[in-house]
C-alpha positions as CSV (number, residue, x, y, z in Angstrom):
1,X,1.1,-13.4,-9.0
2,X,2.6,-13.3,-5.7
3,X,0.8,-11.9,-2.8
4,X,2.2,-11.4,0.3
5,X,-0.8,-12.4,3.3
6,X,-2.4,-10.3,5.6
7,X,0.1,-9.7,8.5
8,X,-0.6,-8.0,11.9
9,X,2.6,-6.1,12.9
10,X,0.9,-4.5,16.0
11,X,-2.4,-5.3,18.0
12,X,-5.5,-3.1,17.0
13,X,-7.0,-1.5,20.2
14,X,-10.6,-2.7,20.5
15,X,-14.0,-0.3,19.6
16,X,-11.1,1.6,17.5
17,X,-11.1,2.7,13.7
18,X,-8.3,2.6,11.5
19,X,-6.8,3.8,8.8
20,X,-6.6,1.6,5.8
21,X,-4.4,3.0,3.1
22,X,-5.0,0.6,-0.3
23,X,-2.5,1.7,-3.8
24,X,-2.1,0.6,-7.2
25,X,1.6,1.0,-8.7
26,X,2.5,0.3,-12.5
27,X,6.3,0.4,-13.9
28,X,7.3,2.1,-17.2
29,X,9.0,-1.1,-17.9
30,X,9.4,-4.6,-17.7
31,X,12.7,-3.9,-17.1
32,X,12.1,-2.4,-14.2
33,X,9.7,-4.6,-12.5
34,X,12.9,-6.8,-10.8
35,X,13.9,-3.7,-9.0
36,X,10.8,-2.6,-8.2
37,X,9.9,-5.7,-6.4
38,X,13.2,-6.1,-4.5
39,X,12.4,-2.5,-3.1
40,X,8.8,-3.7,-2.6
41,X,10.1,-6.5,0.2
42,X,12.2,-4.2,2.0
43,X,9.0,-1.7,2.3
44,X,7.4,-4.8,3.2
45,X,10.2,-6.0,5.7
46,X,9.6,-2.0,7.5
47,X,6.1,-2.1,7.9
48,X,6.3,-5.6,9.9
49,X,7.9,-3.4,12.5
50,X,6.4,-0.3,11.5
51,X,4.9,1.8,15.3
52,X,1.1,2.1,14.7
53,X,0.7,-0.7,11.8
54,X,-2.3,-2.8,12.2
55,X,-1.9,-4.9,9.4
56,X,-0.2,-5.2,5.7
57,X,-0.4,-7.1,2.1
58,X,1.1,-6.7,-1.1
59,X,0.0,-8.6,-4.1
60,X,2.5,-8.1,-7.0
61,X,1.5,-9.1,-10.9
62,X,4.9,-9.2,-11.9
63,X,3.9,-10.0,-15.8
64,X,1.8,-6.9,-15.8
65,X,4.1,-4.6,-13.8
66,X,1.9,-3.6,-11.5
67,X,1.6,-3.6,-7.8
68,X,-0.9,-3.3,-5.2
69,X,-0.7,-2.6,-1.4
70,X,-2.8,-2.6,1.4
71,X,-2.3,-1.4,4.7
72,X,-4.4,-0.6,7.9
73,X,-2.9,2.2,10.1
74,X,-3.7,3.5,13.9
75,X,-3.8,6.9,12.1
76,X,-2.9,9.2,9.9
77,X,0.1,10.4,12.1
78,X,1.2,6.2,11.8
79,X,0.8,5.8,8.5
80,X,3.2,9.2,7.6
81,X,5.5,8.6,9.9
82,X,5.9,5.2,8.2
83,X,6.3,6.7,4.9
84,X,8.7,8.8,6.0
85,X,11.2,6.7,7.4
86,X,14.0,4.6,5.6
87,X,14.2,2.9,3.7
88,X,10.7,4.1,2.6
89,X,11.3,7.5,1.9
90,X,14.5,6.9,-0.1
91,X,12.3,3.7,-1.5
92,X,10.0,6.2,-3.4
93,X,11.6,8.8,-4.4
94,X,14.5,6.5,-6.2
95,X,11.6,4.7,-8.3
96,X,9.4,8.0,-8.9
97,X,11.1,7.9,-12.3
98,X,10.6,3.8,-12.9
99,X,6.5,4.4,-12.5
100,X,4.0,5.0,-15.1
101,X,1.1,5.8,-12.7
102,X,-0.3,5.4,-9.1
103,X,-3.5,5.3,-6.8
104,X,-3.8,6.1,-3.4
105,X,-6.7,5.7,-1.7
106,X,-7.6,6.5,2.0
107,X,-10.4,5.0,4.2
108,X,-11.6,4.8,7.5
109,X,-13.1,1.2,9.0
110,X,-13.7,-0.8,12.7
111,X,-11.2,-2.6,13.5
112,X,-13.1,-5.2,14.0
113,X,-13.8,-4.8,10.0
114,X,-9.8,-6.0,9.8
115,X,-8.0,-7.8,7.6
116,X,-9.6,-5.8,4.4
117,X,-9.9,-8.3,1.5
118,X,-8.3,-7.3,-2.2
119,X,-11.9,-7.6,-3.4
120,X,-12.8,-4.6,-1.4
121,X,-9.5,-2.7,-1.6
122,X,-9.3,-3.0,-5.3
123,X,-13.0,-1.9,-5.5
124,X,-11.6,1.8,-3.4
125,X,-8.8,1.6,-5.9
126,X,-10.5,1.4,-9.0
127,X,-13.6,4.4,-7.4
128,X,-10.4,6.8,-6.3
129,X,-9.1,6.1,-10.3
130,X,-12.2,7.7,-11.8
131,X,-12.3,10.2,-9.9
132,X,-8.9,10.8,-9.9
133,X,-9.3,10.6,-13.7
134,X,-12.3,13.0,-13.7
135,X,-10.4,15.4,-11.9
136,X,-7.5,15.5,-14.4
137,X,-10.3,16.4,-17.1
């Protein structure tokens, strides 16, 4: 299961908050998980340079098809203008077919609180799945 560490693309401004942005992403396929994870670096490769990034991780379970990321963001404004940019934007809407379900979850910390661990993110995951779950009901 590789995960890719905590990284710090831009410095956090002391007695700040951000943004933390945590998901869970699962393939149709097998078959598509070699794609999926190619597209996955490059994502990877724009938020390293990403304006108003405060810090990234991805942790991929490549026999499960399923991957999580994690993100902490200056803002909301950051964190969209992020998503959409290339090759993000062109990133998710090519594999919006490939996926057989997501979570997005939003969160506000200290940045003093950074990096988030995966204990903690998963645990926001899995609470925005129930209710997400509820609300489908």
């Amino acid at each position: 299961m590789p995960t890719l560490p905590w990284t710090k693309p831009n410095p956090a401004q002391p007695n700040t908050r951000a943004l933390v942005m945590a998901s869970r992403l699962e393939v149709k396929s097998m078959k598509y998980v070699p794609g999926f994870f190619l597209k996955a670096l490059s994502a990877w490769g724009q938020v390293r340079k990403a304006p108003g990034a405060l810090g990234a991780s991805l942790e991929a379970q490549l026999t499960k098809g399923v991957f999580f990321t994690l993100s902490a963001w200056e803002d909301r404004d950051a964190l969209y203008t992020y998503a959409k940019a290339e090759p993000h934007k062109s990133i998710m809407t090519g594999l919006r077919s490939t996926m057989r379900g997501s979570t997005f979850t939003f969160w506000e910390v200290p940045v003093e609180e950074l990096p988030i661990t995966w204990k903690d993110a998963k645990a926001h995951i899995d609470a925005q799945a129930r209710v997400d779950a509820e609300s489908a009901h």
